[in-house]
C-alpha positions as a Python dict, from the first residue, in 0.01 Angstrom:
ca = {
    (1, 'X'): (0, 0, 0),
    (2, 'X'): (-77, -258, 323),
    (3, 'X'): (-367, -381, 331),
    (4, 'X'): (-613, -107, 584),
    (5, 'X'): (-542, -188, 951),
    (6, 'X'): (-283, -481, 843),
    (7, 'X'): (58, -560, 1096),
    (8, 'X'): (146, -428, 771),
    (9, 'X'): (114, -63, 769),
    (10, 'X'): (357, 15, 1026),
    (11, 'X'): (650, -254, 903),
    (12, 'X'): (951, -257, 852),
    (13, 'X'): (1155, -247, 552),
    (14, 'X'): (1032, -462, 226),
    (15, 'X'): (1297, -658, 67),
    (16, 'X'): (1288, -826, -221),
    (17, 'X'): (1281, -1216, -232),
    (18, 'X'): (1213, -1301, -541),
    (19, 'X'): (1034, -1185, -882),
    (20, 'X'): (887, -1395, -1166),
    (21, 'X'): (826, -1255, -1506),
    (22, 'X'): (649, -1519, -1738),
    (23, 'X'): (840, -1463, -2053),
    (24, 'X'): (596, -1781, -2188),
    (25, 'X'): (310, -1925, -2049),
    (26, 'X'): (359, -2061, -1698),
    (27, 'X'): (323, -2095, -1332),
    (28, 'X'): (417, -1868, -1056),
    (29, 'X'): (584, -2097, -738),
    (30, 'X'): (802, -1922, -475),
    (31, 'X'): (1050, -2125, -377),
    (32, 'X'): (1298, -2208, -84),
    (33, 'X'): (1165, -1919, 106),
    (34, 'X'): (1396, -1768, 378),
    (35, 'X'): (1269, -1797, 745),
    (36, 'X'): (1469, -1473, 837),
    (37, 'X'): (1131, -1228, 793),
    (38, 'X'): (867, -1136, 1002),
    (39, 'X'): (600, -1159, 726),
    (40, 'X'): (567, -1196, 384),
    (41, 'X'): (404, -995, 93),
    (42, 'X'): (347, -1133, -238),
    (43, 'X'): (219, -863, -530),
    (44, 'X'): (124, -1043, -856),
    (45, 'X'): (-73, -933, -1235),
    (46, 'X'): (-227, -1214, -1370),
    (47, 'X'): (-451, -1332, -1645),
    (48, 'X'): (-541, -1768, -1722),
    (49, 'X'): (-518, -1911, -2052),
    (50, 'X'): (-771, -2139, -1998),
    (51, 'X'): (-946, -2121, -2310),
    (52, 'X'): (-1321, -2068, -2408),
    (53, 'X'): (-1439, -1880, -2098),
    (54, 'X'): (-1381, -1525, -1941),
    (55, 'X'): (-1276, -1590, -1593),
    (56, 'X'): (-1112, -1863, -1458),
    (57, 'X'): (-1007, -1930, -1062),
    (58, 'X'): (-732, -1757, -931),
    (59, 'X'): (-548, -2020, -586),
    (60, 'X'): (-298, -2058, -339),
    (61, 'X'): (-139, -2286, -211),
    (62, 'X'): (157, -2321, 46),
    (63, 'X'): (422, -2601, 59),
    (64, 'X'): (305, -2809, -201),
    (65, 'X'): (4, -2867, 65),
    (66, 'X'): (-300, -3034, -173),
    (67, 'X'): (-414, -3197, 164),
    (68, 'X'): (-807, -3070, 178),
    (69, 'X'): (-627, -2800, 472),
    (70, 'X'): (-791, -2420, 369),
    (71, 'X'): (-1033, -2231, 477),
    (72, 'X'): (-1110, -1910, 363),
    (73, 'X'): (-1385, -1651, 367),
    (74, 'X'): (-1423, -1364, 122),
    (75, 'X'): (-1645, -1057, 22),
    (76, 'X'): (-1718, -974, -352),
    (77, 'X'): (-1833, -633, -425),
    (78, 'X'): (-1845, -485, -811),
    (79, 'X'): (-1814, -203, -1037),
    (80, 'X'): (-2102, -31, -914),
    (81, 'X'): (-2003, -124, -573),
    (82, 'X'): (-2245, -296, -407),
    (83, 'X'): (-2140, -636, -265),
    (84, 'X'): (-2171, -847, -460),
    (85, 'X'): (-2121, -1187, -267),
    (86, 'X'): (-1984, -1290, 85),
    (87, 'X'): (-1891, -1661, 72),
    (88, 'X'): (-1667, -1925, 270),
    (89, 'X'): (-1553, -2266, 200),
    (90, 'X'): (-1343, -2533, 459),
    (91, 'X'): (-1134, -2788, 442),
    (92, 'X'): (-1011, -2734, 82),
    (93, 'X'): (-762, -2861, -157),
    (94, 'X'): (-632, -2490, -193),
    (95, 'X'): (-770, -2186, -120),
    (96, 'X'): (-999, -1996, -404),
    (97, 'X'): (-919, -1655, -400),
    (98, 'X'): (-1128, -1506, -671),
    (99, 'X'): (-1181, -1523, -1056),
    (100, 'X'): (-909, -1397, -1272),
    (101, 'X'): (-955, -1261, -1670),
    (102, 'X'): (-929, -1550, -1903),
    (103, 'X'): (-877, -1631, -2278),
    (104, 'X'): (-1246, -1495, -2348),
    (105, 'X'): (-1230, -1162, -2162),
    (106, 'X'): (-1126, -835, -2296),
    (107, 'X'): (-756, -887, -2397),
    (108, 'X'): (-631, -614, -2184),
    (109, 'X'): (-723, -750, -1867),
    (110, 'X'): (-551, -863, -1556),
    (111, 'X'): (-632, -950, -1217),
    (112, 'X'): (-397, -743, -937),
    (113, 'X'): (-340, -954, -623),
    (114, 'X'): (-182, -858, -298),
    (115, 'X'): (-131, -1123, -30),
    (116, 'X'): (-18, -1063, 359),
    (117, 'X'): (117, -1358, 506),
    (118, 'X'): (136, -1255, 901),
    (119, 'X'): (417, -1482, 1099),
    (120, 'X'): (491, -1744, 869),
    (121, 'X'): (748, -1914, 1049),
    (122, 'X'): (574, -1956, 1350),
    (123, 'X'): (420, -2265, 1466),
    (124, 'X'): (87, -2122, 1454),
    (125, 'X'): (-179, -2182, 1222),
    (126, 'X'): (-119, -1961, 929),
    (127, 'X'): (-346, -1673, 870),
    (128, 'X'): (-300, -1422, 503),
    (129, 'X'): (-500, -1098, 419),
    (130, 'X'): (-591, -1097, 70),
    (131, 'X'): (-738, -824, -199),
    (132, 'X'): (-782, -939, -568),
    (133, 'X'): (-908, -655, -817),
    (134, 'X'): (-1014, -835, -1145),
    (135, 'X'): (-1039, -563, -1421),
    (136, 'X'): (-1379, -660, -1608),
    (137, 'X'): (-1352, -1046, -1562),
    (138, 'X'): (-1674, -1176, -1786),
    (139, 'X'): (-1698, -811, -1920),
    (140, 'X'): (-1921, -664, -1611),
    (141, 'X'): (-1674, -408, -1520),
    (142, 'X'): (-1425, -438, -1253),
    (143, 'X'): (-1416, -677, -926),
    (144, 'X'): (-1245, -619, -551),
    (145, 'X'): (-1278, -958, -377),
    (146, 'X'): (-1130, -904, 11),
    (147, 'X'): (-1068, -1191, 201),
    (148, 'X'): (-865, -1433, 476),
    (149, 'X'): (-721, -1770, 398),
    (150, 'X'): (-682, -1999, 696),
    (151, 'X'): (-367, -2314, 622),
    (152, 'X'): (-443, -2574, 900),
    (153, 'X'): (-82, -2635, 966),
    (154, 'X'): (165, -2537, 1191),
    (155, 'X'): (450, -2585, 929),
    (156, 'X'): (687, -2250, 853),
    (157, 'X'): (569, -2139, 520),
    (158, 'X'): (882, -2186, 274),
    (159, 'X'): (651, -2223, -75),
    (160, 'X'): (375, -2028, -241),
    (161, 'X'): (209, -2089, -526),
    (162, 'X'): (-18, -1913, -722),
    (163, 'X'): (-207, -2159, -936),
    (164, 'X'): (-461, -2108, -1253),
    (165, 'X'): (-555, -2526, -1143),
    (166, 'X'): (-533, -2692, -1495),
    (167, 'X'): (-391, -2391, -1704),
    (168, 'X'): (-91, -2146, -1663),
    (169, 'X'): (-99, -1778, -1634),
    (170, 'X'): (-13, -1601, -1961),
    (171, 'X'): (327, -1457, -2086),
    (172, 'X'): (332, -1077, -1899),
    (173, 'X'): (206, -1256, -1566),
    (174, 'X'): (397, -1147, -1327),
    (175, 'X'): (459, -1234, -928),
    (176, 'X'): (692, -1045, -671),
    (177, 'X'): (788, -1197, -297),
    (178, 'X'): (849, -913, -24),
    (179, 'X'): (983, -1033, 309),
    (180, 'X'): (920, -724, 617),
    (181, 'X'): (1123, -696, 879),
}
């Protein structure tokens, strides 16, 4: 389902790009992206197997861009749903979406993300629409972080990766790449 209010709810068709299944430990990178879409949509379950924590940092990143070019903004709220945190951060090395289960948490947990990507080819700034719901990261129940990554470039988007910085996402992770029309 779009994201509430999103260019998204009133799109056209969704058409696959490309799916990743980790079949062993690894690292979810969309490659040679297709500028023949409006948007993009990118659905992923993931858990880090960063060992001895619970959570670890869930990122983005477009193009291979580790320039310190994202800014982002984001609002926490948790299982009993009261909000939790409100944060933002600028001129980063990628952008920090939220935390993600890890090798300490309970072992059948996953974080659920769902990323808009409004007018990537353009040569506008890029703007994406985020919602991460961690399922009991640190064992306090579950987490909805909601947010908006800015990418201070006016490049066409033709990469995106999905990075657990220093570790890999476990075998089951899992990442699908929409193009709308």
């Amino acid at each position: 389902m779009p994201l509430a209010n999103s260019r998204f709810a009133s799109a056209g068709a969704l058409v696959l790009i490309e799916e990743i299944v980790l079949a062993a430990d690894g690292v979810l990178n969309f490659d040679a992206i297709p500028a023949t879409f409006k948007d993009l949509r990118l659905s992923a379950m993931v858990r880090s197997n960063e060992p001895a924590v619970s959570t670890a940092g869930l990122n983005l990143r477009y193009n291979g861009d580790a320039g310190l070019n994202y800014d982002r903004c984001q609002l926490v709220s948790n299982a009993a749903g009261t909000l939790s945190s409100v944060s933002a951060t600028n001129a980063q090395a990628q952008a920090f979406l939220a935390d993600q289960p890890a090798a300490l948490s309970q072992a059948d947990t996953w974080a659920a993300l769902l990323l808009e990507i409004s007018d990537y080819r353009s040569a506008r700034r890029k703007q994406a629409m985020y919602r991460v719901v961690s399922n009991d990261p640190g064992g306090g129940g579950f987490e909805l972080a909601h947010g908006l990554v800015a990418w201070r470039s006016n490049a066409v988007i033709d990469r995106v990766e999905i990075l657990a910085l220093g570790f890999a996402f476990l075998a089951g992770s899992r990442g699908s790449l929409y193009g709308v029309s």
